[in-house]
C-alpha positions as a Markdown table, in Angstrom:
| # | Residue | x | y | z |
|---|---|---|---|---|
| 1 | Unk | 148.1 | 137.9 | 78.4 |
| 2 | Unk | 146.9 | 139.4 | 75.2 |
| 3 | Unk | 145.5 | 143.0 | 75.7 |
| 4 | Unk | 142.8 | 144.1 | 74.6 |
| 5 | Unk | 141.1 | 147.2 | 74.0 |
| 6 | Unk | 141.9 | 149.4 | 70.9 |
| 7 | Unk | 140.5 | 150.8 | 68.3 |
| 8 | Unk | 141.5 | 151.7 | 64.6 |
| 9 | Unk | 139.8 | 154.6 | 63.1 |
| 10 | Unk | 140.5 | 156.5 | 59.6 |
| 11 | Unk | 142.1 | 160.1 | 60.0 |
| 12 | Unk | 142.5 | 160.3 | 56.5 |
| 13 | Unk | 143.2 | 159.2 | 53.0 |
| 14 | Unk | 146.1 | 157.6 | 54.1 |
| 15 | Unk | 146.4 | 157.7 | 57.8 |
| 16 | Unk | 144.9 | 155.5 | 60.6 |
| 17 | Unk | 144.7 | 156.8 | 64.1 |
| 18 | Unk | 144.9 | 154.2 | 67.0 |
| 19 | Unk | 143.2 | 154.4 | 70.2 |
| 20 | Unk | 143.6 | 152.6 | 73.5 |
| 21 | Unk | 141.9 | 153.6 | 76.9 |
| 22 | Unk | 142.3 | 157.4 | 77.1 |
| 23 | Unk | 144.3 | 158.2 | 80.1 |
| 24 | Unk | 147.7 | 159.0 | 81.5 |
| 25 | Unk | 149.2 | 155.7 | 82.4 |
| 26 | Unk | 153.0 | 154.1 | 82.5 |
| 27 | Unk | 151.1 | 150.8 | 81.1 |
| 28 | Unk | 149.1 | 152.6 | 78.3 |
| 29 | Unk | 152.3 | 154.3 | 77.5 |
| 30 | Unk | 153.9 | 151.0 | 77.2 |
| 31 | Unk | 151.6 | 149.6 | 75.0 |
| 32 | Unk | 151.3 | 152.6 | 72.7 |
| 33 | Unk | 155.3 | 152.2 | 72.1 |
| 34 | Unk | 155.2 | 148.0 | 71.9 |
| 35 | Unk | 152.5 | 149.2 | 69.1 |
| 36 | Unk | 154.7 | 151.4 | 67.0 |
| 37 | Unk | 157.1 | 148.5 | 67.0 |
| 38 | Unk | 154.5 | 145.8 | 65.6 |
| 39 | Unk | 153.5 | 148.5 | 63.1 |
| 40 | Unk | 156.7 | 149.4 | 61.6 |
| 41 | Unk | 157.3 | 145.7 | 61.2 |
| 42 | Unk | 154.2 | 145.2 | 59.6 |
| 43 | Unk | 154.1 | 148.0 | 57.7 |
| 44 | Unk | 157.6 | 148.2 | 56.4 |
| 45 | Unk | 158.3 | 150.7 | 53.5 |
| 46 | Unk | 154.7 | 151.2 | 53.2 |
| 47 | Unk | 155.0 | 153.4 | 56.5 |
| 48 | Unk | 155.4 | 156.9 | 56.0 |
| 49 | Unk | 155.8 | 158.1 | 59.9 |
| 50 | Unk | 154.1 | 157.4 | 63.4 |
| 51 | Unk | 153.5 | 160.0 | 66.2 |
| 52 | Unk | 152.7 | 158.3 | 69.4 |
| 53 | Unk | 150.8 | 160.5 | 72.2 |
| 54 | Unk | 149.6 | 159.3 | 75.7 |
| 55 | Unk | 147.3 | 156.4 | 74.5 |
| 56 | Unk | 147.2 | 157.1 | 70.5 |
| 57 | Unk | 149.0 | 156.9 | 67.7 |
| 58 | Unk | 149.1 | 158.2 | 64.3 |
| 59 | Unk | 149.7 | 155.9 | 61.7 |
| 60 | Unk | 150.2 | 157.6 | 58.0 |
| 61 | Unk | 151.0 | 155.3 | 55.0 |
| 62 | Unk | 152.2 | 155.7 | 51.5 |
| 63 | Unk | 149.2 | 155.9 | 49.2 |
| 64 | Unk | 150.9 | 154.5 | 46.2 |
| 65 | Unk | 151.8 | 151.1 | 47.0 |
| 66 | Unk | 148.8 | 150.1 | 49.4 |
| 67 | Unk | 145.5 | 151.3 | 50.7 |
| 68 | Unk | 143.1 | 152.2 | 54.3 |
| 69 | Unk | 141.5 | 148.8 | 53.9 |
| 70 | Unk | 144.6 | 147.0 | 53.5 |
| 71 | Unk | 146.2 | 148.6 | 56.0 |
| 72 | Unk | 143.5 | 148.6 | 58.4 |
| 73 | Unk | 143.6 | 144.6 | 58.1 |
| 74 | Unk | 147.0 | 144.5 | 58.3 |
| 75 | Unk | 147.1 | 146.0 | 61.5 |
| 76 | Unk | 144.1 | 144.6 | 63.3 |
| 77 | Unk | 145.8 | 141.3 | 62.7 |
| 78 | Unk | 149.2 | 142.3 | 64.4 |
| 79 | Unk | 148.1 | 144.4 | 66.7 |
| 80 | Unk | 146.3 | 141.2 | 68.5 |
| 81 | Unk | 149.9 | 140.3 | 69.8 |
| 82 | Unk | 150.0 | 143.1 | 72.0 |
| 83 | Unk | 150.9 | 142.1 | 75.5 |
| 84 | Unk | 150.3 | 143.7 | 78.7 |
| 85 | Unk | 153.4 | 143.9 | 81.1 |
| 86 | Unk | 156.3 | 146.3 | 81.9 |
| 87 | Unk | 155.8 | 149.8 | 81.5 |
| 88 | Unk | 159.4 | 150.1 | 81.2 |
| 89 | Unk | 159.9 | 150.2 | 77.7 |
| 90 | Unk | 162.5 | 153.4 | 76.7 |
| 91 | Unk | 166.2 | 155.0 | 78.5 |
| 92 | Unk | 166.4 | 155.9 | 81.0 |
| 93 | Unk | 168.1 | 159.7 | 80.8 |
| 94 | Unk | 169.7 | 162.3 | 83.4 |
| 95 | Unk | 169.0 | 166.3 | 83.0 |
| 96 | Unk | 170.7 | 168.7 | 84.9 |
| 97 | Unk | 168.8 | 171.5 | 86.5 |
| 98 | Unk | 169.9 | 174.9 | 88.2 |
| 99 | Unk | 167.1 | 175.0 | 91.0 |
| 100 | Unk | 166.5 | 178.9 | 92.4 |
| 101 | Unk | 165.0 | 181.6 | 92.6 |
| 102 | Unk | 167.0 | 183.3 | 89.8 |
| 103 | Unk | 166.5 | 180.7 | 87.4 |
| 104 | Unk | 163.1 | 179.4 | 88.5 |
| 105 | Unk | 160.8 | 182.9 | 89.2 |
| 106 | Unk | 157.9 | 180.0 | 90.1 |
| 107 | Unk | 159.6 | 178.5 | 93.0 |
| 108 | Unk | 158.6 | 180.6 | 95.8 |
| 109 | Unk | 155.3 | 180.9 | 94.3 |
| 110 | Unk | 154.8 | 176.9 | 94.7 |
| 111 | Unk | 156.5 | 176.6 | 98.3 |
| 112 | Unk | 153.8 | 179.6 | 99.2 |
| 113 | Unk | 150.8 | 177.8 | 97.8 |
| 114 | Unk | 151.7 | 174.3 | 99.2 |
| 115 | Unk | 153.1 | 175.5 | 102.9 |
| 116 | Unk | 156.3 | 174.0 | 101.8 |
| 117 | Unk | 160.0 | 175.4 | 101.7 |
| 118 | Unk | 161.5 | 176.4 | 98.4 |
| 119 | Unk | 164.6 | 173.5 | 99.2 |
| 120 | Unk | 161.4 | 170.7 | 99.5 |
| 121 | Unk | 160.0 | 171.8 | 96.4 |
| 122 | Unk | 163.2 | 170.9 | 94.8 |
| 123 | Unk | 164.1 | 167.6 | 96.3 |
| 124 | Unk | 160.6 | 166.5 | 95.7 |
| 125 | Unk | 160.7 | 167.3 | 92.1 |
| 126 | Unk | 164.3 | 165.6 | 91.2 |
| 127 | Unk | 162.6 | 162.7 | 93.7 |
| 128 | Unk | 160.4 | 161.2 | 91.0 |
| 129 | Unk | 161.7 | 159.2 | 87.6 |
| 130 | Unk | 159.2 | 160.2 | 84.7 |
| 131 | Unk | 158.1 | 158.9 | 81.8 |
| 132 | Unk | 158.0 | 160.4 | 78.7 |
| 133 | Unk | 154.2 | 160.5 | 77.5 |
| 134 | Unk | 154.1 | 162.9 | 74.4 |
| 135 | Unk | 156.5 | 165.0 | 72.5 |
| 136 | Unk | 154.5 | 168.3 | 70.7 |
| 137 | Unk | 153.7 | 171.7 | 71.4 |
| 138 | Unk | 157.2 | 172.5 | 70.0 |
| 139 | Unk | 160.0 | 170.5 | 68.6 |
| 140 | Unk | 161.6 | 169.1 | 71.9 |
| 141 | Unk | 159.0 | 169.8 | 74.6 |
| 142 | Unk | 158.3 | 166.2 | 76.3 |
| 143 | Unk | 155.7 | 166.3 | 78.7 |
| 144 | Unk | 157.1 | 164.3 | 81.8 |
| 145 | Unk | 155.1 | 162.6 | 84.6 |
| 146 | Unk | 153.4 | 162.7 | 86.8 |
| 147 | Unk | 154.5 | 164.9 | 89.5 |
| 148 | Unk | 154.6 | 164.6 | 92.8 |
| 149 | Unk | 151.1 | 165.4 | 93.9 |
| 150 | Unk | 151.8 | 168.3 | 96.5 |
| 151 | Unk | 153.8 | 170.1 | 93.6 |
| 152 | Unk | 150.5 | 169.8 | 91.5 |
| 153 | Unk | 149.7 | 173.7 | 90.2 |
| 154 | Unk | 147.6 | 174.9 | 87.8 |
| 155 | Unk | 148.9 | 177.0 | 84.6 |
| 156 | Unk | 149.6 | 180.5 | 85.1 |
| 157 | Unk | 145.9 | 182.8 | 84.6 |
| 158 | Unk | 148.4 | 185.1 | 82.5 |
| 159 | Unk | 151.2 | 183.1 | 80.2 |
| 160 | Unk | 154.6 | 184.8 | 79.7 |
| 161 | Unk | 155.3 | 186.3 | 76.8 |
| 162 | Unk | 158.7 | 184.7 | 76.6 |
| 163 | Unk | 159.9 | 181.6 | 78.7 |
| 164 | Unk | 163.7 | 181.3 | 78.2 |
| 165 | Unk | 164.7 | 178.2 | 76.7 |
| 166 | Unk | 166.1 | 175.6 | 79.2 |
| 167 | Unk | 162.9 | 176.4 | 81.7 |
| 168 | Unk | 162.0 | 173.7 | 83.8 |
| 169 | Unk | 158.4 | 173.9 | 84.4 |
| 170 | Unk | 155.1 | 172.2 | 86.4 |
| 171 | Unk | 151.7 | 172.3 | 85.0 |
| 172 | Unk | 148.8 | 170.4 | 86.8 |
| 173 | Unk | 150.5 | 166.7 | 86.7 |
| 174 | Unk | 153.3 | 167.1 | 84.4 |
| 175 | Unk | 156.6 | 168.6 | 84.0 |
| 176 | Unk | 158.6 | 169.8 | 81.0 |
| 177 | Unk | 161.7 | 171.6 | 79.7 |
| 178 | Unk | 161.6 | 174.4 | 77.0 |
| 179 | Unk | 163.1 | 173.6 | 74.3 |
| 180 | Unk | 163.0 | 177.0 | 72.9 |
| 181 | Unk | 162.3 | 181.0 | 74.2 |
| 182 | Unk | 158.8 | 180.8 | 73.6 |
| 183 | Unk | 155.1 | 182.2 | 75.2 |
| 184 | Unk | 154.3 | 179.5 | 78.1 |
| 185 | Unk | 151.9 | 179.3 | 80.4 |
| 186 | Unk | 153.4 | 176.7 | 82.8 |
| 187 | Unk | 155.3 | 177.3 | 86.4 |
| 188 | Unk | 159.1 | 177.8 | 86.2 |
| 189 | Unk | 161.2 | 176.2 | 89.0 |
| 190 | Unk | 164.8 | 176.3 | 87.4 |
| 191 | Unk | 166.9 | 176.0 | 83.9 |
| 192 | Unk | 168.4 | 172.3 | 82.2 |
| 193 | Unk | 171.7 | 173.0 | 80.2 |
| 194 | Unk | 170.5 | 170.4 | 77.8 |
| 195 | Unk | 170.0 | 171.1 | 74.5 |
| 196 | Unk | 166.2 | 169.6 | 74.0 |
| 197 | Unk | 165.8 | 169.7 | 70.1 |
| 198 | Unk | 169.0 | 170.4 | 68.0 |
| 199 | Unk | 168.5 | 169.8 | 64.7 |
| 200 | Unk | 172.5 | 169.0 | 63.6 |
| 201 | Unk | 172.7 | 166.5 | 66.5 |
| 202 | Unk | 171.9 | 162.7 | 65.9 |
| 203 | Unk | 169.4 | 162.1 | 67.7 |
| 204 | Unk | 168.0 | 165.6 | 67.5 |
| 205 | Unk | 166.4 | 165.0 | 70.6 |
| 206 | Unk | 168.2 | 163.5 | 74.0 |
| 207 | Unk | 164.8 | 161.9 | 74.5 |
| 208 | Unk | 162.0 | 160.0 | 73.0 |
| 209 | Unk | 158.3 | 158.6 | 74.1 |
| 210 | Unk | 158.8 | 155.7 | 76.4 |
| 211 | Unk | 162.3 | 157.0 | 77.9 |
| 212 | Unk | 162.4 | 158.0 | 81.6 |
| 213 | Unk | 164.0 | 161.0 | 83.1 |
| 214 | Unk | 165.7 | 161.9 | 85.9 |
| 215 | Unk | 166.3 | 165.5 | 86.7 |
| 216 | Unk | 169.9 | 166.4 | 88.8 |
| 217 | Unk | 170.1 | 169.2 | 90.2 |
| 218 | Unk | 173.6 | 171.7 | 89.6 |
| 219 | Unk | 174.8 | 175.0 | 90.9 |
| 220 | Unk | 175.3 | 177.9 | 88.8 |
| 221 | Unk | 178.6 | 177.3 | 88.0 |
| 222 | Unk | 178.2 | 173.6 | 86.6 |
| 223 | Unk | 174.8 | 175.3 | 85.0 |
| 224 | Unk | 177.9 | 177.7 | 83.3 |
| 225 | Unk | 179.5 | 175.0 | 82.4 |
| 226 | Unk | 177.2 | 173.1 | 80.9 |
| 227 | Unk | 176.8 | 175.6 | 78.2 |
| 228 | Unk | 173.5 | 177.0 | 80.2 |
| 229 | Unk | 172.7 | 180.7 | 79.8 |
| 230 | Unk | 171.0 | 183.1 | 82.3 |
| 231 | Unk | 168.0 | 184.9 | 80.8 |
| 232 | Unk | 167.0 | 188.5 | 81.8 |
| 233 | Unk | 163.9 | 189.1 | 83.8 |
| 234 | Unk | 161.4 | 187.4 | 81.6 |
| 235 | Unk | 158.4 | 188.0 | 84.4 |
């Protein structure tokens, strides 16, 4: 079956933005990464880059060799061969997280506010598989969901001033890893070894919009191993 509803709007001189139903959704997700295929096959070397979101993408062109009208038509026309389906569409891609008190200064916190045990809060959040919806903020930081809903929390009233990089963190529906120390606002329930954004590593990222993710958890010493560090008190 042929989906559907988008909708192609100018974002500038030489970009297009496109829009499907704004929400957080597997299938929407799936369609916004079947779209970027169509595009860079229809677009060829006249694409400069796309930056898919939850249920948009960013289409920017080369100027020189063809035009918003040109490309507009081109791209209503392929875009009708979208197809609703799967909302599998990415890898599927294991991280390792150190789950505790020491490394997560949020857990307690959460297994306070939901009546829960710090050990449930854990086994809930590496329960789940989630998909990755968006890369931005910073190089690296995916925003993963959803979450499961009792693990649900708002943002922090008062951000940190620095959030050590590897921090595994909830925010209202999603989930994320730091890729760099960095301000946050988000709850912190452990560290990931992983190396999210390394800019002399091919891929420079272990994932990309579409994938699914897994989190695993590790004790301290395979954290070590793993090339983890321990942070300070960054509270």
């Amino acid at each position: 079956m042929s989906l559907l509803h988008f909708q192609l709007t100018p974002a500038g001189e030489n970009a297009l933005m496109l829009y499907f139903d704004q929400r957080i959704d597997p299938q929407i997700s799936a369609l916004v990464q079947q779209a970027c295929v169509l595009i860079r096959n229809e677009l060829t070397d006249d694409l400069i880059d796309l930056l898919p979101s939850y249920a948009s993408v960013l289409i920017l062109f080369n100027p020189l060799s063809t035009d918003l009208h040109r490309v507009s038509a081109q791209l209503q026309h392929s875009l009708k061969h979208l197809q609703s389906g799967n909302s599998q569409t990415g890898n599927t891609i294991e991280l390792p997280v150190y789950y505790t008190e020491e490394s997560g200064p949020d857990l307690a916190l959460i297994a306070k506010t939901k009546n829960i045990s710090i050990t449930e809060v854990i086994q809930r959040h590496q329960a789940l598989s989630y998909r990755v919806y968006a890369i931005g903020f910073a190089p690296g930081f995916a925003y993963l969901g959803e979450v499961d809903p009792l693990l649900q929390m708002p943002r922090l009233a008062t951000p940190r001033a620095k959030v050590p990089r590897g921090a595994v963190a909830i925010a209202d529906r999603q989930t994320a890893v730091y890729p760099a120390q960095s301000p946050g606002g988000w709850n912190l329930i452990g560290l990931c070894p992983t190396r999210m954004f390394n800019p002399d590593s091919t891929p420079v990222m272990p994932v990309a919009v579409g994938d699914e993710v897994r989190f695993v958890a590790v004790d301290k010493a395979e954290f070590l191993r793993l090339g983890g560090e321990l942070p300070g008190d960054e509270r």
